[in-house]
N, C-alpha and C positions, 0 to 999 in steps of 0.2 A: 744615431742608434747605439753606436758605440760609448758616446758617453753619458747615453741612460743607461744601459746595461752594467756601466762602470758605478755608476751612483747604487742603481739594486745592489749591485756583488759588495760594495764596501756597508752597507745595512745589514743584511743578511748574515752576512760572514759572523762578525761577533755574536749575531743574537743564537748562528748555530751553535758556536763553541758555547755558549752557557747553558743553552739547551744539551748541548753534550754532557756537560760538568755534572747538569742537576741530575739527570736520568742516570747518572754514573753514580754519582750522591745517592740516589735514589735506590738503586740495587745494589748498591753496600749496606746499605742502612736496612732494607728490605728483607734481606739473607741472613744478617746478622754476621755478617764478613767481620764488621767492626760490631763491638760489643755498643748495642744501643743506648745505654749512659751513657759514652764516649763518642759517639758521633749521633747526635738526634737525627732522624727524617727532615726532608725539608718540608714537610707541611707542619712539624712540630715547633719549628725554627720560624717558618713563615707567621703560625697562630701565635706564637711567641711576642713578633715581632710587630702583631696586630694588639695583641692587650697591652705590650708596654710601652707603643708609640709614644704616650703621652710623657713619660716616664723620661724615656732615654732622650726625647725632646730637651726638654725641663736640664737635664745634664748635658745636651749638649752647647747648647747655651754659653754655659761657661767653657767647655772646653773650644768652640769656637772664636769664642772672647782670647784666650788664651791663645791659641793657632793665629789667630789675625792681628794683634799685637804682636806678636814674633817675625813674623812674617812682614809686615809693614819695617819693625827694625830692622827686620834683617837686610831690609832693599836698600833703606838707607845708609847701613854700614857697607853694604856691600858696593853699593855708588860710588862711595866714599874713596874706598879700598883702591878699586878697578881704577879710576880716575888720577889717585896719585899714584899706582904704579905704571899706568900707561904716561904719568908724565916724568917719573922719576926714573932713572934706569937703575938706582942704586938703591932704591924702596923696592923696585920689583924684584930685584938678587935675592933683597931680607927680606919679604914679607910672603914670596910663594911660598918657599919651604916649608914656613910655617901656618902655610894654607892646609897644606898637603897633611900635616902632619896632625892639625887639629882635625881631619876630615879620619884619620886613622884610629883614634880613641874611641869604644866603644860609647853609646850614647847611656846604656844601662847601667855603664861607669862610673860617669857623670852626673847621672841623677842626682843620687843618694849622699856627696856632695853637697849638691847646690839646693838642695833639702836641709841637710844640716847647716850650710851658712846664712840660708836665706827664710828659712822656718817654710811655713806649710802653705803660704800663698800662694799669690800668682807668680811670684818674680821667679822661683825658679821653673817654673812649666814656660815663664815666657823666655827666660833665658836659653835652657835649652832647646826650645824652638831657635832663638837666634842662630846659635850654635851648629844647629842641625841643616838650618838655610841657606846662609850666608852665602856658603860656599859656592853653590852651584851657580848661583846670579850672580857674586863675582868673575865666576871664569868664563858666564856667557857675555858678560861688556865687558870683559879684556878683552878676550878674543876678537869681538867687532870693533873693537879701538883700535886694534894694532894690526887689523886686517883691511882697513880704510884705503880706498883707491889714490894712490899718491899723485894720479894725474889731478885727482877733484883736488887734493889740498893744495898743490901748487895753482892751480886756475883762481882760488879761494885769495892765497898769497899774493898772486900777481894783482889781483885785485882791489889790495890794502889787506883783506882781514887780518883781525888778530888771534892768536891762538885759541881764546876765548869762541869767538866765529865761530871758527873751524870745528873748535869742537860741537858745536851748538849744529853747526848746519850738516857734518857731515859726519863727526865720530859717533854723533849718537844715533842719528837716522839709523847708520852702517852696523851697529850693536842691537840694536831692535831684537832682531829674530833671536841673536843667541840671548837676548836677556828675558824674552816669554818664554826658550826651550828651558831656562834655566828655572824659571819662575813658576811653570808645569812640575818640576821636579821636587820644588821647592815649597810647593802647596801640598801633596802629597807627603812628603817630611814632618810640615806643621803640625799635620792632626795627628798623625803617628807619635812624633816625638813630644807633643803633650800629653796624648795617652799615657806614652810609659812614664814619664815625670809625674802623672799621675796614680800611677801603678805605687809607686815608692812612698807616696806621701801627700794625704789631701783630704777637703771634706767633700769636693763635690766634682763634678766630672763624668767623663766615659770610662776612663781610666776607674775612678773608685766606686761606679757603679758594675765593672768587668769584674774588679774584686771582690766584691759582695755575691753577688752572681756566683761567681768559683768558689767562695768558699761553701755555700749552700747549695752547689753541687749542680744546680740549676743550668747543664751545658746548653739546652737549649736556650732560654735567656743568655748565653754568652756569645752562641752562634747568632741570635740576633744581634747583637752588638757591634759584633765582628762586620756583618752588612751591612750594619747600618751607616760604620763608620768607612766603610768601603764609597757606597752608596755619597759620604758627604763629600768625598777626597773625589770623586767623578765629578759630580756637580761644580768642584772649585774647580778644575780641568777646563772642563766645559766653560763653564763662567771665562778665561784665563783664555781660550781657545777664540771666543767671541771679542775679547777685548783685543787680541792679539790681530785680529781680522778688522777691524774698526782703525786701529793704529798703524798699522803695513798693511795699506791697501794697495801697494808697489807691488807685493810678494806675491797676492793675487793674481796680477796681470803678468808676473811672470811666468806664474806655473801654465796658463793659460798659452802663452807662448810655447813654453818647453812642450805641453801636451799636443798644440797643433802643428809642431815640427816632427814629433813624432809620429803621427797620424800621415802626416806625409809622407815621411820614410818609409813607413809599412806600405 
């Protein structure tokens, strides 16, 4: 009973806050609190969002193309990264710092840059995706690399294995979780930071269909945008969420543990 009740309340729960949001939406834009140019109704936003379907579709397209090319690099670099500083201790001294520090430069910095060196393509929306990624799924497989149970690696050792093994059977298993936490964050990132790379410079996109929209004043077509692309960064979550349940079917059976110890204790 308890944990039907628990499944209701975590359904529920979000769909009240955006029922909250909208009805709040709703009697701002109602009242004219906010100046109606400036913040459309949401049925204005919603009918918006129905005739240009087809539209922002057709744009999103490419900006997808762009987000999932960055992102695919960015896993790979970040693989890459995590692996040789979990084996080097004197790559990991030089190469955080300058984690941390690329992670500090604005990304609306960078655009216009990597516009100007790269001209109006793909390559700088999908660079600054990289840019924008990287980081977080590197620090979620450092952290499961260098948090690895030492009794498994010696069991591993006594064994024969060799470092290779090791890493194979137990640092990656052990990096799992922080590399989908990282990789939920880092999907969200994607379609943002091709937006704005597209904001700066481009012929096609979410990004220079937002600008076209703004310039012709049209906030409602921009508030649909804004969903829509809300709307695609959930869906990659979700997607990311699924995969991540598929791949750590471990983590399942242990919250399942942790939950029915609880249920004890009370």
């Amino acid at each position: 009973m308890t944990k039907k009740f628990q499944s209701i309340t975590d359904i529920t729960a979000p769909v009240i806050a955006i029922l909250f949001v909208i009805l709040l939406w709703y009697f701002c834009s109602n009242r004219e609190i906010v100046p109606a140019y400036m913040l459309p109704s949401p049925y204005k936003v919603a009918k918006a969002f129905c005739d240009n379907f087809t539209i922002m579709m057709k744009q999103a397209s490419v900006t997808l193309q762009e987000a999932c090319y960055g992102l695919l690099i960015g896993i790979v670099i970040a693989f890459v990264t995590a692996a040789l500083m979990d084996r080097f201790v004197f790559l990991y001294k030089a190469i955080y710092p300058l984690l941390v520090v690329s992670q500090t430069i604005p990304t609306i910095a960078i655009a216009p840059l990597l516009v100007l060196w790269m001209g109006f393509g793909m390559a700088p929306k999908i660079t600054l995706v990289v840019v924008t990624t990287f980081f977080p799924i590197s620090i979620g497989l450092l952290g499961g690399y260098r948090e690895v149970d030492p009794d498994a690696v010696n069991l591993l050792r006594a064994m024969g294995a060799n470092r290779v093994k090791i890493f194979r059977y137990v640092k990656i298993p052990n990096s799992l979780p922080g590399f989908f936490s990282g990789l939920k964050i880092s999907a969200s990132y994607a379609v943002v930071g091709a937006v704005i790379a597209e904001w700066l410079g481009g012929f096609e996109g979410l990004g220079v269909y937002m600008t076209r929209v703004k310039k012709a004043y049209a906030f409602d077509k921009m508030f649909a945008v804004i969903v829509f692309i809300s709307v695609i960064s959930l869906l990659l979550m979700l997607i990311i969420t699924l995969l991540e349940k598929a791949c750590t079917p471990w983590n399942k059976q242990e919250k399942k543990k942790l939950h029915r110890r609880g249920n004890i204790q009370l």
